[in-house]
Jmol script that loads the backbone (N, CA, C; Angstrom):
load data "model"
ATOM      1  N   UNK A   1      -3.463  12.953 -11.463  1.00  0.00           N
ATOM      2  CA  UNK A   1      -3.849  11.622 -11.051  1.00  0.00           C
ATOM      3  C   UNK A   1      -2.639  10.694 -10.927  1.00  0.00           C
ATOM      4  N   UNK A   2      -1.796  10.807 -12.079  1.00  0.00           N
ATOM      5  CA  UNK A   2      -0.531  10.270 -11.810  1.00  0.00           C
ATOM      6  C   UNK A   2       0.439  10.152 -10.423  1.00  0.00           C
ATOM      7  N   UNK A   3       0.178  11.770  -9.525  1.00  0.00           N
ATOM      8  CA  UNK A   3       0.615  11.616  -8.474  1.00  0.00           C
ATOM      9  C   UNK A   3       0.043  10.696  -7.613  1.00  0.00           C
ATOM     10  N   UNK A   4      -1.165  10.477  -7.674  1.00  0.00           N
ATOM     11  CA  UNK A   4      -2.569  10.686  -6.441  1.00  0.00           C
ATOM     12  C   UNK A   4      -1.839   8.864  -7.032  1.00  0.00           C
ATOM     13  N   UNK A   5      -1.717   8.205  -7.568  1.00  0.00           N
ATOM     14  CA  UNK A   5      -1.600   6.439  -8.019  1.00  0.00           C
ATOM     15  C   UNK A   5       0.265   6.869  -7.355  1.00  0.00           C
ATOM     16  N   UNK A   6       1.204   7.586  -7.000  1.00  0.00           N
ATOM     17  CA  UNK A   6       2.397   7.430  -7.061  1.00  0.00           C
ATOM     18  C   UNK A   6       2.126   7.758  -5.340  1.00  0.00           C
ATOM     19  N   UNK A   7       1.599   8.414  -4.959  1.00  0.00           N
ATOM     20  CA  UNK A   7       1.318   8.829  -3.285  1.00  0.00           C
ATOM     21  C   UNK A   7       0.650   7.752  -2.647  1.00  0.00           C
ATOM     22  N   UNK A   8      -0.467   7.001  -3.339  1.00  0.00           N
ATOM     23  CA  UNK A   8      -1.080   5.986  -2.677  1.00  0.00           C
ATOM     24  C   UNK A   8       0.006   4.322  -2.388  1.00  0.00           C
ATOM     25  N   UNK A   9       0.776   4.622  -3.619  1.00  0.00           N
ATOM     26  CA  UNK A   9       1.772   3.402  -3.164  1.00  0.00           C
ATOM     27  C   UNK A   9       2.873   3.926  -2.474  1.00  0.00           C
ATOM     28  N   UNK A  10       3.027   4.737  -1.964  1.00  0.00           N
ATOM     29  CA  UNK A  10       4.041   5.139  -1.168  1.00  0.00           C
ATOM     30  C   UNK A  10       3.218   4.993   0.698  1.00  0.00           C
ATOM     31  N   UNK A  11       1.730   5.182   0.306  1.00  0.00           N
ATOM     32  CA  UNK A  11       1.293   4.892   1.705  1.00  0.00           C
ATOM     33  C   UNK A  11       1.125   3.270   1.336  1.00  0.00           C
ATOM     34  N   UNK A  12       1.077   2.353   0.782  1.00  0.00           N
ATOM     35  CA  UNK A  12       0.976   1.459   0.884  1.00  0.00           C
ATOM     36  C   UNK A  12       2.614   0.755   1.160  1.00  0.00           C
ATOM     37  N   UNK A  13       3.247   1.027   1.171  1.00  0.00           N
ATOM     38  CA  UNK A  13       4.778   1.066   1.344  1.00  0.00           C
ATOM     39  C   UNK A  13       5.540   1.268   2.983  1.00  0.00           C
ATOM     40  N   UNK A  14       4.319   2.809   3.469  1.00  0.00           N
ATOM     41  CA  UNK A  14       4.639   2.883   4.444  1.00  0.00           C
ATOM     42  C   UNK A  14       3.920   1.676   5.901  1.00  0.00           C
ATOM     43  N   UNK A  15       2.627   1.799   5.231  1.00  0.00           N
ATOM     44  CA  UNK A  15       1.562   0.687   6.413  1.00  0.00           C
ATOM     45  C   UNK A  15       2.222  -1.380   6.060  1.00  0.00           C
ATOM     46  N   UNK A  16       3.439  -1.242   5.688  1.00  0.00           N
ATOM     47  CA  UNK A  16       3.414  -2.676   5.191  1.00  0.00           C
ATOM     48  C   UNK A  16       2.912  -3.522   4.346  1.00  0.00           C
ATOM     49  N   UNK A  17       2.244  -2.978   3.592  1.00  0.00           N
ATOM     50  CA  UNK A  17       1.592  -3.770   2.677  1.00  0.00           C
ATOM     51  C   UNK A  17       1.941  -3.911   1.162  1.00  0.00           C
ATOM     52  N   UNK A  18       3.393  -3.944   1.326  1.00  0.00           N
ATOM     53  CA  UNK A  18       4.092  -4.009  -0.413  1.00  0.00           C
ATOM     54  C   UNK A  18       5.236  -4.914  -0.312  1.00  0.00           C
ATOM     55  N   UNK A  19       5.299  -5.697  -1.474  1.00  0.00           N
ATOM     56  CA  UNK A  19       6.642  -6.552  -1.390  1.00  0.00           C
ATOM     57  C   UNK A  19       6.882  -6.033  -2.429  1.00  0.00           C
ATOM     58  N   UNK A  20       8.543  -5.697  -2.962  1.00  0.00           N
ATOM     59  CA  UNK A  20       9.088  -5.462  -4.272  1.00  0.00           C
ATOM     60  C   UNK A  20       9.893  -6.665  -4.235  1.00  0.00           C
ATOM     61  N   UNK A  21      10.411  -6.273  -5.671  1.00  0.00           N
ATOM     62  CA  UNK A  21      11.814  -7.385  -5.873  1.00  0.00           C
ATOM     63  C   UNK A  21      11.221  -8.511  -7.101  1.00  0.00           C
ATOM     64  N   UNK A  22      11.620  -9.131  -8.270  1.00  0.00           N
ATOM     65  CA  UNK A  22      10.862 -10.111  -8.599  1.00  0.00           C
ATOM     66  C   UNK A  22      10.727 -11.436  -7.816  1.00  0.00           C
ATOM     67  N   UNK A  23      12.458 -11.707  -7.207  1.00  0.00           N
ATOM     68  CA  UNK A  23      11.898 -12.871  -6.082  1.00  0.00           C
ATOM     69  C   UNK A  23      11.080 -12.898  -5.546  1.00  0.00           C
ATOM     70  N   UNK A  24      10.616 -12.008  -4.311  1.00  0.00           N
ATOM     71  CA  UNK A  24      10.167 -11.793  -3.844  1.00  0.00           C
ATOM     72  C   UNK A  24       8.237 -12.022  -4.405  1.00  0.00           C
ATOM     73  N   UNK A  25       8.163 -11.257  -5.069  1.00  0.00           N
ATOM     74  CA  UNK A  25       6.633 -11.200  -5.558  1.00  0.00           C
ATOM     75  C   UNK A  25       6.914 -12.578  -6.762  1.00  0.00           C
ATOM     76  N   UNK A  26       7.270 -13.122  -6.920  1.00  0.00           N
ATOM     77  CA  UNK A  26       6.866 -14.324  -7.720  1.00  0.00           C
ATOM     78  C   UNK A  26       6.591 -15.236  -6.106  1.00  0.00           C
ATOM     79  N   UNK A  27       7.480 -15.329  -5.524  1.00  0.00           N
ATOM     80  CA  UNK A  27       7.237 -16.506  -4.056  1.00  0.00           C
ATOM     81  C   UNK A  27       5.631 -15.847  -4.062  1.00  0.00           C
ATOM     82  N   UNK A  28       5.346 -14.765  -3.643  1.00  0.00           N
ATOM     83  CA  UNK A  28       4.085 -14.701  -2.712  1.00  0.00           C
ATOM     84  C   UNK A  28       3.027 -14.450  -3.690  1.00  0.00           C
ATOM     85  N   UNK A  29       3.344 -14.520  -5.402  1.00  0.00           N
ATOM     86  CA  UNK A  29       2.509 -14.911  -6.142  1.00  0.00           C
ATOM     87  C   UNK A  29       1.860 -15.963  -6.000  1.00  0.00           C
ATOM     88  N   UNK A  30       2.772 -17.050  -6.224  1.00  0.00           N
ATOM     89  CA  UNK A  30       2.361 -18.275  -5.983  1.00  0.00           C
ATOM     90  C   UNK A  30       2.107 -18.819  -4.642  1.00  0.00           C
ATOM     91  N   UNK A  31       1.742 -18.080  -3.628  1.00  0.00           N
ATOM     92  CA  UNK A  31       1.242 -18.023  -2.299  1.00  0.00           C
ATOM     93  C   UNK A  31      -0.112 -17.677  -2.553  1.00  0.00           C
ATOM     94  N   UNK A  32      -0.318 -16.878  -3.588  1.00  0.00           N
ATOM     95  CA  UNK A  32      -1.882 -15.906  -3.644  1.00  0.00           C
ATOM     96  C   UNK A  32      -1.545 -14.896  -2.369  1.00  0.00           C
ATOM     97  N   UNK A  33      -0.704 -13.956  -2.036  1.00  0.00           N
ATOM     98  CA  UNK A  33      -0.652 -13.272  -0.875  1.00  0.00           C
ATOM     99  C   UNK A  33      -0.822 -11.936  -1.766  1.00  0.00           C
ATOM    100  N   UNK A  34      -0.661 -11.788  -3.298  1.00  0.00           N
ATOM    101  CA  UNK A  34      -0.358 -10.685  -3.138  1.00  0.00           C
ATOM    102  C   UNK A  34      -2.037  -9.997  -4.576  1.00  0.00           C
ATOM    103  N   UNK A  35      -2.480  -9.181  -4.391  1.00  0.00           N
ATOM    104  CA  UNK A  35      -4.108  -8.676  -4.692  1.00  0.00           C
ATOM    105  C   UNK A  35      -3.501  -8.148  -5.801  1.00  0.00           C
ATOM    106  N   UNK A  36      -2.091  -7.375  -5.900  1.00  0.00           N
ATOM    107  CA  UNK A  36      -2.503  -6.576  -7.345  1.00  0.00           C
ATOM    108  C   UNK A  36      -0.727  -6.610  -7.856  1.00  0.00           C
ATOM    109  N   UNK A  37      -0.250  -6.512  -8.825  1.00  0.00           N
ATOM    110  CA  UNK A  37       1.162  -6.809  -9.341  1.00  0.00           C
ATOM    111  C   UNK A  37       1.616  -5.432  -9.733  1.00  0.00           C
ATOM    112  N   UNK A  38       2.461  -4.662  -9.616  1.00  0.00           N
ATOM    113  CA  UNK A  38       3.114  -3.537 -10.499  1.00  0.00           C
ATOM    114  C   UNK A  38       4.276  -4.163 -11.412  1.00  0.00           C
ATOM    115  N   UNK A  39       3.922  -4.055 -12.288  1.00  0.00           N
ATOM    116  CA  UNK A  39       5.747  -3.914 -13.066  1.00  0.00           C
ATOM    117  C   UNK A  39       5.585  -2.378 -14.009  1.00  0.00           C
ATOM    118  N   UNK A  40       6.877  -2.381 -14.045  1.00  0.00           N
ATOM    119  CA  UNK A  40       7.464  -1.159 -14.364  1.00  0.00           C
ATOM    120  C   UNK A  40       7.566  -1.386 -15.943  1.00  0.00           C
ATOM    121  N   UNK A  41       6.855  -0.254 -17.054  1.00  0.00           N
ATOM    122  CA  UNK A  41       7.816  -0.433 -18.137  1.00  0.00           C
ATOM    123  C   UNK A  41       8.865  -0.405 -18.729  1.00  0.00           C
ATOM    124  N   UNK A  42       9.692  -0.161 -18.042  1.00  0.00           N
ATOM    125  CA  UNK A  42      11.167  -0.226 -18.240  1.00  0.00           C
ATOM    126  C   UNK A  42      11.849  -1.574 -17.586  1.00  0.00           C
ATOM    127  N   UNK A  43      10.788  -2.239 -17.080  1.00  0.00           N
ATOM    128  CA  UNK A  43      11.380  -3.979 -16.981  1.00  0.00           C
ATOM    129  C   UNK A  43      12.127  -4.442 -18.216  1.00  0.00           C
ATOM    130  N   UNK A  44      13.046  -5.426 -18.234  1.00  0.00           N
ATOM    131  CA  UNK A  44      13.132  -6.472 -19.480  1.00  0.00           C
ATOM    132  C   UNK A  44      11.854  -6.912 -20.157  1.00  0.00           C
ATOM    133  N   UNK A  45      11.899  -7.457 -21.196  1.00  0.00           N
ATOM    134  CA  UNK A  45      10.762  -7.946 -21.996  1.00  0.00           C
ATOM    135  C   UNK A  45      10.380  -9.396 -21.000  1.00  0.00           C
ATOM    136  N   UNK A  46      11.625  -9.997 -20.952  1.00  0.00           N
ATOM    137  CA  UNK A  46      11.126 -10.972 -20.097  1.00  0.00           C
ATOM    138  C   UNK A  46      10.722 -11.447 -18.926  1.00  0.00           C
ATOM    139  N   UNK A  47      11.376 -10.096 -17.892  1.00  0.00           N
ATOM    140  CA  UNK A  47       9.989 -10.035 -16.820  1.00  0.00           C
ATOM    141  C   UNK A  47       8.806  -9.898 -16.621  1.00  0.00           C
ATOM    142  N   UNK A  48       8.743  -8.793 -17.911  1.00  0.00           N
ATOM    143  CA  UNK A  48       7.230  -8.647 -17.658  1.00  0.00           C
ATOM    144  C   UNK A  48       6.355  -9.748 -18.601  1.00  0.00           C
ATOM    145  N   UNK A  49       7.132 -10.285 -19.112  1.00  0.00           N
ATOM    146  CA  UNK A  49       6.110 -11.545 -19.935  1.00  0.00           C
ATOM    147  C   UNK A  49       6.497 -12.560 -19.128  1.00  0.00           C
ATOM    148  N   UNK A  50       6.957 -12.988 -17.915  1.00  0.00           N
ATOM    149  CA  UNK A  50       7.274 -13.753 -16.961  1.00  0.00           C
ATOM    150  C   UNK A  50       6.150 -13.627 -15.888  1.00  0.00           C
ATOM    151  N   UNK A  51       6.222 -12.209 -15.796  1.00  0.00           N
ATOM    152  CA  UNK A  51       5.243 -12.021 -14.170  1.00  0.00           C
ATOM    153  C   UNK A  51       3.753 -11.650 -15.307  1.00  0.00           C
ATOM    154  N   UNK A  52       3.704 -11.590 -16.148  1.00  0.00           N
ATOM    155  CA  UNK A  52       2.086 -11.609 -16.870  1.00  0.00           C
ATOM    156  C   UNK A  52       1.304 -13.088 -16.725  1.00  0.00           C
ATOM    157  N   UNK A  53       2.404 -13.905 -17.000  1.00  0.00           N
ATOM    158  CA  UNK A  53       1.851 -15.492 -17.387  1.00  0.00           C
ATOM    159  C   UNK A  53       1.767 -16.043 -16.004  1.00  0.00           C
ATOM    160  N   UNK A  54       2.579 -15.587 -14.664  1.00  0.00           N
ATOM    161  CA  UNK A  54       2.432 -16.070 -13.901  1.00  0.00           C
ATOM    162  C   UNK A  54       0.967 -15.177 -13.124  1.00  0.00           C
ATOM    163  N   UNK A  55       0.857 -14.167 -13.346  1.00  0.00           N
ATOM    164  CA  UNK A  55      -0.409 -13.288 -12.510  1.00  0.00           C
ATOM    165  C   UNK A  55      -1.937 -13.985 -13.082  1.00  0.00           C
ATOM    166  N   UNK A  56      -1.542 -14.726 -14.679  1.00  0.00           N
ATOM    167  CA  UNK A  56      -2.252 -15.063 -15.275  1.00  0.00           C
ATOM    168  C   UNK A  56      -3.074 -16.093 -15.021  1.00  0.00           C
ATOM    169  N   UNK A  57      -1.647 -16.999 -14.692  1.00  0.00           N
ATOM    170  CA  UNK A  57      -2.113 -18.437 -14.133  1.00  0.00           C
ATOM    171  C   UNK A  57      -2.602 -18.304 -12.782  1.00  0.00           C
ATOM    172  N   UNK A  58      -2.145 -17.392 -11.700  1.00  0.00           N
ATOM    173  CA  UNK A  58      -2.946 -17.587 -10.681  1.00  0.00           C
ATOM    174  C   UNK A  58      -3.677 -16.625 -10.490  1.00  0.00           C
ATOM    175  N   UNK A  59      -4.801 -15.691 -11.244  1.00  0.00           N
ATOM    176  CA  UNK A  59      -5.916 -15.125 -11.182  1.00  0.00           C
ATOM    177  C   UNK A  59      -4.939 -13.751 -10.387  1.00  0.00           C
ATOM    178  N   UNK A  60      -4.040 -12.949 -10.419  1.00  0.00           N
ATOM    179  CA  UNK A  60      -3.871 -12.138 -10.009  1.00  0.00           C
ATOM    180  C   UNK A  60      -3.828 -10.583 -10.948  1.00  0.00           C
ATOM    181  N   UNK A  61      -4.228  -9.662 -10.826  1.00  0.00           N
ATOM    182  CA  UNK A  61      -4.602  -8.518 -11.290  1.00  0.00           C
ATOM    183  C   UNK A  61      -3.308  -8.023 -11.747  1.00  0.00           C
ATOM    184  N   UNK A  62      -2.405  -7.230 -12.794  1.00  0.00           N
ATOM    185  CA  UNK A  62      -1.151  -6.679 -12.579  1.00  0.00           C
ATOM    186  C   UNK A  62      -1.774  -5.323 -13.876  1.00  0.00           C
ATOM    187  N   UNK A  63      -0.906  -4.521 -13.445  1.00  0.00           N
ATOM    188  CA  UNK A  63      -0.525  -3.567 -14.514  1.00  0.00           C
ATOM    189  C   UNK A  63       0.682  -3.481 -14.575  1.00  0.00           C
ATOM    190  N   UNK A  64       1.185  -2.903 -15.889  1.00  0.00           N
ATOM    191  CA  UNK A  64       2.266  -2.152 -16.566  1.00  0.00           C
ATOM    192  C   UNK A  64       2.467  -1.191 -16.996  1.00  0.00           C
ATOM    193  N   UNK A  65       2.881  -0.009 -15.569  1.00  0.00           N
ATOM    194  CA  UNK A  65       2.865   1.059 -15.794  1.00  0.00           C
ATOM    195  C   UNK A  65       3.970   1.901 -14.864  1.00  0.00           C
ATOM    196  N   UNK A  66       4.847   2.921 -15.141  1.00  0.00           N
ATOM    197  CA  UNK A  66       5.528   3.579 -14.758  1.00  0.00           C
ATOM    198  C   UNK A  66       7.032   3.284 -15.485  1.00  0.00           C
ATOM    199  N   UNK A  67       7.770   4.207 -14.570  1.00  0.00           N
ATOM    200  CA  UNK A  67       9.114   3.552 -14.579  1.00  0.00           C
ATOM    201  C   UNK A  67       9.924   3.374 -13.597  1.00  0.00           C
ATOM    202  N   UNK A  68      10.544   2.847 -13.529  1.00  0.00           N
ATOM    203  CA  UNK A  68      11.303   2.135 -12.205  1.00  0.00           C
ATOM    204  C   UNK A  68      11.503   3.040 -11.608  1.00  0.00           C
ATOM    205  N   UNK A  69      12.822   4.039 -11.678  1.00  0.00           N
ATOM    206  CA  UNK A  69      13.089   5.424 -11.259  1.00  0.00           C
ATOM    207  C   UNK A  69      11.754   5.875 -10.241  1.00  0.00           C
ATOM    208  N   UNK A  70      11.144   6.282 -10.968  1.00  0.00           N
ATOM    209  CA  UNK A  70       9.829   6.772 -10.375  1.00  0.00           C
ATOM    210  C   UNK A  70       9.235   6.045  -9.247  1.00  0.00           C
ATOM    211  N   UNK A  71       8.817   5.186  -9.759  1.00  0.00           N
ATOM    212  CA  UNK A  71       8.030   3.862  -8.784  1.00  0.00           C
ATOM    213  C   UNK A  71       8.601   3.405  -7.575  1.00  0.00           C
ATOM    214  N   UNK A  72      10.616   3.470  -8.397  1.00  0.00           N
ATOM    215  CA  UNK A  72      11.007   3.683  -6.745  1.00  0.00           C
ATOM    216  C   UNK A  72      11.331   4.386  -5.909  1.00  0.00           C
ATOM    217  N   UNK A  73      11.231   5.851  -6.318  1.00  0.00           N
ATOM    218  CA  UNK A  73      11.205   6.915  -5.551  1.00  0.00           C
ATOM    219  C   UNK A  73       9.776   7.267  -4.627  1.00  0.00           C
ATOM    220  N   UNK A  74       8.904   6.638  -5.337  1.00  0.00           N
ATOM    221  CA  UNK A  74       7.501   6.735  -4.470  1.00  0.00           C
ATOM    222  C   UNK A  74       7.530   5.891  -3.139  1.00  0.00           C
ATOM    223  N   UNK A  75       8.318   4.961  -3.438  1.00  0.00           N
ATOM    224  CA  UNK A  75       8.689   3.867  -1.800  1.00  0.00           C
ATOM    225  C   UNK A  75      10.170   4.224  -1.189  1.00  0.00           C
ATOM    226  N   UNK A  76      10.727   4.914  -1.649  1.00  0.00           N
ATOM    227  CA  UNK A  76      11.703   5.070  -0.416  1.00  0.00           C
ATOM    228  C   UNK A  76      12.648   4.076  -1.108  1.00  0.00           C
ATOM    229  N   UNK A  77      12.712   3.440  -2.141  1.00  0.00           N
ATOM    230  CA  UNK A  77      13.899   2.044  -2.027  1.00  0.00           C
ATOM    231  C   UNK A  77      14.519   2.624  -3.507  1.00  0.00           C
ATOM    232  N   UNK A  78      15.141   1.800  -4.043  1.00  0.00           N
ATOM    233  CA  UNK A  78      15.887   1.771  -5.492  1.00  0.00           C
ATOM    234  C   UNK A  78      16.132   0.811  -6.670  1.00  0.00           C
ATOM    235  N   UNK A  79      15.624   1.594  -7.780  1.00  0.00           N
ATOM    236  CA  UNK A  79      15.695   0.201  -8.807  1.00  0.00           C
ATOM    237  C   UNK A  79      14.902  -1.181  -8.370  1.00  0.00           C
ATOM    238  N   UNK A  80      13.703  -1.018  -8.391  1.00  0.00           N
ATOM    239  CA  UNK A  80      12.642  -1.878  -7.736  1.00  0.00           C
ATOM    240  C   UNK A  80      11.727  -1.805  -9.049  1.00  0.00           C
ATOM    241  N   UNK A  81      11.527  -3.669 -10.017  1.00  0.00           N
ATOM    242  CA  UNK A  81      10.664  -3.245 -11.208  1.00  0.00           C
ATOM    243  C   UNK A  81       9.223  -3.819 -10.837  1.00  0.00           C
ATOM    244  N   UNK A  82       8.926  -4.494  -9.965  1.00  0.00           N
ATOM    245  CA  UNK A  82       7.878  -5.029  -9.577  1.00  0.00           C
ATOM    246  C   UNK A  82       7.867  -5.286  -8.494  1.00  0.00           C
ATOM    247  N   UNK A  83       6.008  -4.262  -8.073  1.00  0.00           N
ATOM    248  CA  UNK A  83       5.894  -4.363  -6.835  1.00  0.00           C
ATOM    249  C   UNK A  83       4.482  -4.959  -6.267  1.00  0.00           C
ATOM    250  N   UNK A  84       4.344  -5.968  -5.472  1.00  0.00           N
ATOM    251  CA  UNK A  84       3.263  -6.430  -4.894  1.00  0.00           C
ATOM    252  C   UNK A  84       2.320  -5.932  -3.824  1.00  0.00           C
ATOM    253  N   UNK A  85       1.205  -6.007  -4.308  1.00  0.00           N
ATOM    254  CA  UNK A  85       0.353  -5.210  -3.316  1.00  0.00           C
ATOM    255  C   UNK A  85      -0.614  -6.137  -2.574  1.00  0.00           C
ATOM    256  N   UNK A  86      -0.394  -6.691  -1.049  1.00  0.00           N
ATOM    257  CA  UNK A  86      -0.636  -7.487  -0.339  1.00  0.00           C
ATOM    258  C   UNK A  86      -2.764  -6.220   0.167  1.00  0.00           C
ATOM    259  N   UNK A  87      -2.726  -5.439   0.525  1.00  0.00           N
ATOM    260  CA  UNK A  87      -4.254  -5.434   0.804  1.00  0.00           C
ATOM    261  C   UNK A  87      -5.312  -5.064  -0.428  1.00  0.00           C
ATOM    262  N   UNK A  88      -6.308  -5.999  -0.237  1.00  0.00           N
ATOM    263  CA  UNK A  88      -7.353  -5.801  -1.111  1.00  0.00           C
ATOM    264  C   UNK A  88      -7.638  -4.134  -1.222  1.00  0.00           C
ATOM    265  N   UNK A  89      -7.890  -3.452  -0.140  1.00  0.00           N
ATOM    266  CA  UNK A  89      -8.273  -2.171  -0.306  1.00  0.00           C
ATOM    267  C   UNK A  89      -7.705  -1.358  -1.079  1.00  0.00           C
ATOM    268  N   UNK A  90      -6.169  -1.122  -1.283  1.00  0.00           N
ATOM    269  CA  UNK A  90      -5.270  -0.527  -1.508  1.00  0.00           C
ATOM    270  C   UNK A  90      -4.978  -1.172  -2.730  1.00  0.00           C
ATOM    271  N   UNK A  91      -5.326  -2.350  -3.575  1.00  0.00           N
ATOM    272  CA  UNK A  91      -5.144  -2.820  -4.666  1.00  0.00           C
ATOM    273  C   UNK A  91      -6.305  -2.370  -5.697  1.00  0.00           C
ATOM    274  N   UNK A  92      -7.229  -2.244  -4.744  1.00  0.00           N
ATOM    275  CA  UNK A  92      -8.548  -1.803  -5.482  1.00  0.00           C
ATOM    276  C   UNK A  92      -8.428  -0.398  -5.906  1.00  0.00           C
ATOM    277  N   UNK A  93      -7.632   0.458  -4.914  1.00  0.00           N
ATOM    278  CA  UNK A  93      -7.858   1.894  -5.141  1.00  0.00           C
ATOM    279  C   UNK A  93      -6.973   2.334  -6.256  1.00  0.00           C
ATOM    280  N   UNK A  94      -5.998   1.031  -6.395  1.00  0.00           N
ATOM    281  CA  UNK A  94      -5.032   1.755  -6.965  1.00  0.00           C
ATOM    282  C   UNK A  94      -5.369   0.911  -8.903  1.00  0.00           C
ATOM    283  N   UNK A  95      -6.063   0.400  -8.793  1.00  0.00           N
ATOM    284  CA  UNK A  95      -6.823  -0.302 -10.037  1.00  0.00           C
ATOM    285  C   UNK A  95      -7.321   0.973 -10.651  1.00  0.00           C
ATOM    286  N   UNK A  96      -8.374   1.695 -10.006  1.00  0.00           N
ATOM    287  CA  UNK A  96      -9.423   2.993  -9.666  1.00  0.00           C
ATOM    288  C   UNK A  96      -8.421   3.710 -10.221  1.00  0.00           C
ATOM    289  N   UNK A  97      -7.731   4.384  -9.544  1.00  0.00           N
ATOM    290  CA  UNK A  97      -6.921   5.314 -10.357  1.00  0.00           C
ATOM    291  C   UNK A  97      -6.162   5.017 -11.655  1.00  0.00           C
ATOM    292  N   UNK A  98      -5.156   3.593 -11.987  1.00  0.00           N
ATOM    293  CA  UNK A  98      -5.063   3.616 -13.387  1.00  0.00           C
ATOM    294  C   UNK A  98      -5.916   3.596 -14.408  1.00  0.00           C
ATOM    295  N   UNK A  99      -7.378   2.624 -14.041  1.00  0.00           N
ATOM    296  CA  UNK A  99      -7.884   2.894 -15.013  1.00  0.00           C
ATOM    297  C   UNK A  99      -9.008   4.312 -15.471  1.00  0.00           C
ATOM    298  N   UNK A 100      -8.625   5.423 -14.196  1.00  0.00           N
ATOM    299  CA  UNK A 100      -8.948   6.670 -15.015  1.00  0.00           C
ATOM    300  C   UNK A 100      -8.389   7.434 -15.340  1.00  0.00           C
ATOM    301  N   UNK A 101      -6.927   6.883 -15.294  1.00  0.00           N
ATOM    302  CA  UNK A 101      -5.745   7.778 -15.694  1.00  0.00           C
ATOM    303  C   UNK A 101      -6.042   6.951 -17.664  1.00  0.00           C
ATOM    304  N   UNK A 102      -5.953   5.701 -17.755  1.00  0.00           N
ATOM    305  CA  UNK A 102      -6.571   5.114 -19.203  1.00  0.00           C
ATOM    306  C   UNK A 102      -6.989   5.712 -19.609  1.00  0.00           C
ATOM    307  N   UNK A 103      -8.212   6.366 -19.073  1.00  0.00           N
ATOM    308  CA  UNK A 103      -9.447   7.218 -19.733  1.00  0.00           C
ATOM    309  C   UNK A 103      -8.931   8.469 -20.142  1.00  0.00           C
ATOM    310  N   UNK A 104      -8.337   9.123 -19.000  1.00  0.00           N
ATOM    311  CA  UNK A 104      -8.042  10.296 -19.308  1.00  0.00           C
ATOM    312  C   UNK A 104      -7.031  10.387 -20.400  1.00  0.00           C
ATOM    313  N   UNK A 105      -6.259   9.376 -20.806  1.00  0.00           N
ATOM    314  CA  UNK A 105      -5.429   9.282 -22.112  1.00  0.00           C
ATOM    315  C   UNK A 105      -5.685   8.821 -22.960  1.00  0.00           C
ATOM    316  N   UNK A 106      -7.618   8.398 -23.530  1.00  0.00           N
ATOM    317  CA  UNK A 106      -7.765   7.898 -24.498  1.00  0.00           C
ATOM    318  C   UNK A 106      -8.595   8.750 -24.667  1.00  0.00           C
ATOM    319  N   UNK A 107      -8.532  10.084 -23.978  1.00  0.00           N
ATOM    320  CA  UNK A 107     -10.088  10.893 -24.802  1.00  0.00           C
ATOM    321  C   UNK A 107      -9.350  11.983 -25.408  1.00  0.00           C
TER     322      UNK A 107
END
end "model"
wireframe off; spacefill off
backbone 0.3
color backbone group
């Protein structure tokens, strides 16, 4: 399943529908452009308690999961700790898969 959540953001990567970078996804946070947040656990402490409070304040969905390495080998780019996911569809699916990858690590 891990792949099947690392393949789906790589097609979401390819159809346009991802911003990385923290600049980047804090601007179009606070746009509301972007449906679902990635950060990486291998962020600083204070990004990811930066981009939590901000996803927080404006009703946006995020997880904290992967590691950079990884996450940015699934898009083609490098050293990328947070990535924004601009379509509803593709934010939803990819919700779907972490939280039964959750499951599958709490049974």
């Amino acid at each position: 399943m891990q792949n099947k959540l690392l393949s789906i953001l790589g097609f979401v990567q390819k159809s346009g529908n991802l911003y990385t970078g923290e600049n980047t996804c804090e601007l179009y946070i606070k746009k509301r452009a972007i449906r679902l947040l990635i950060i990486s656990n291998d962020a600083s402490e204070n990004t990811i308690i930066k981009f939590i409070n901000l996803c927080n304040s404006k009703g946006v969905p995020y997880i904290v999961y992967g590691n950079r390495e990884t996450l940015s080998k699934a898009i083609g780019k490098c050293n990328r700790t947070v990535f924004g996911v601009k379509d509803k569809n593709f934010a939803n699916k990819i919700l779907e898969i972490y939280n039964s990858l959750n499951l599958d690590l709490s049974r």
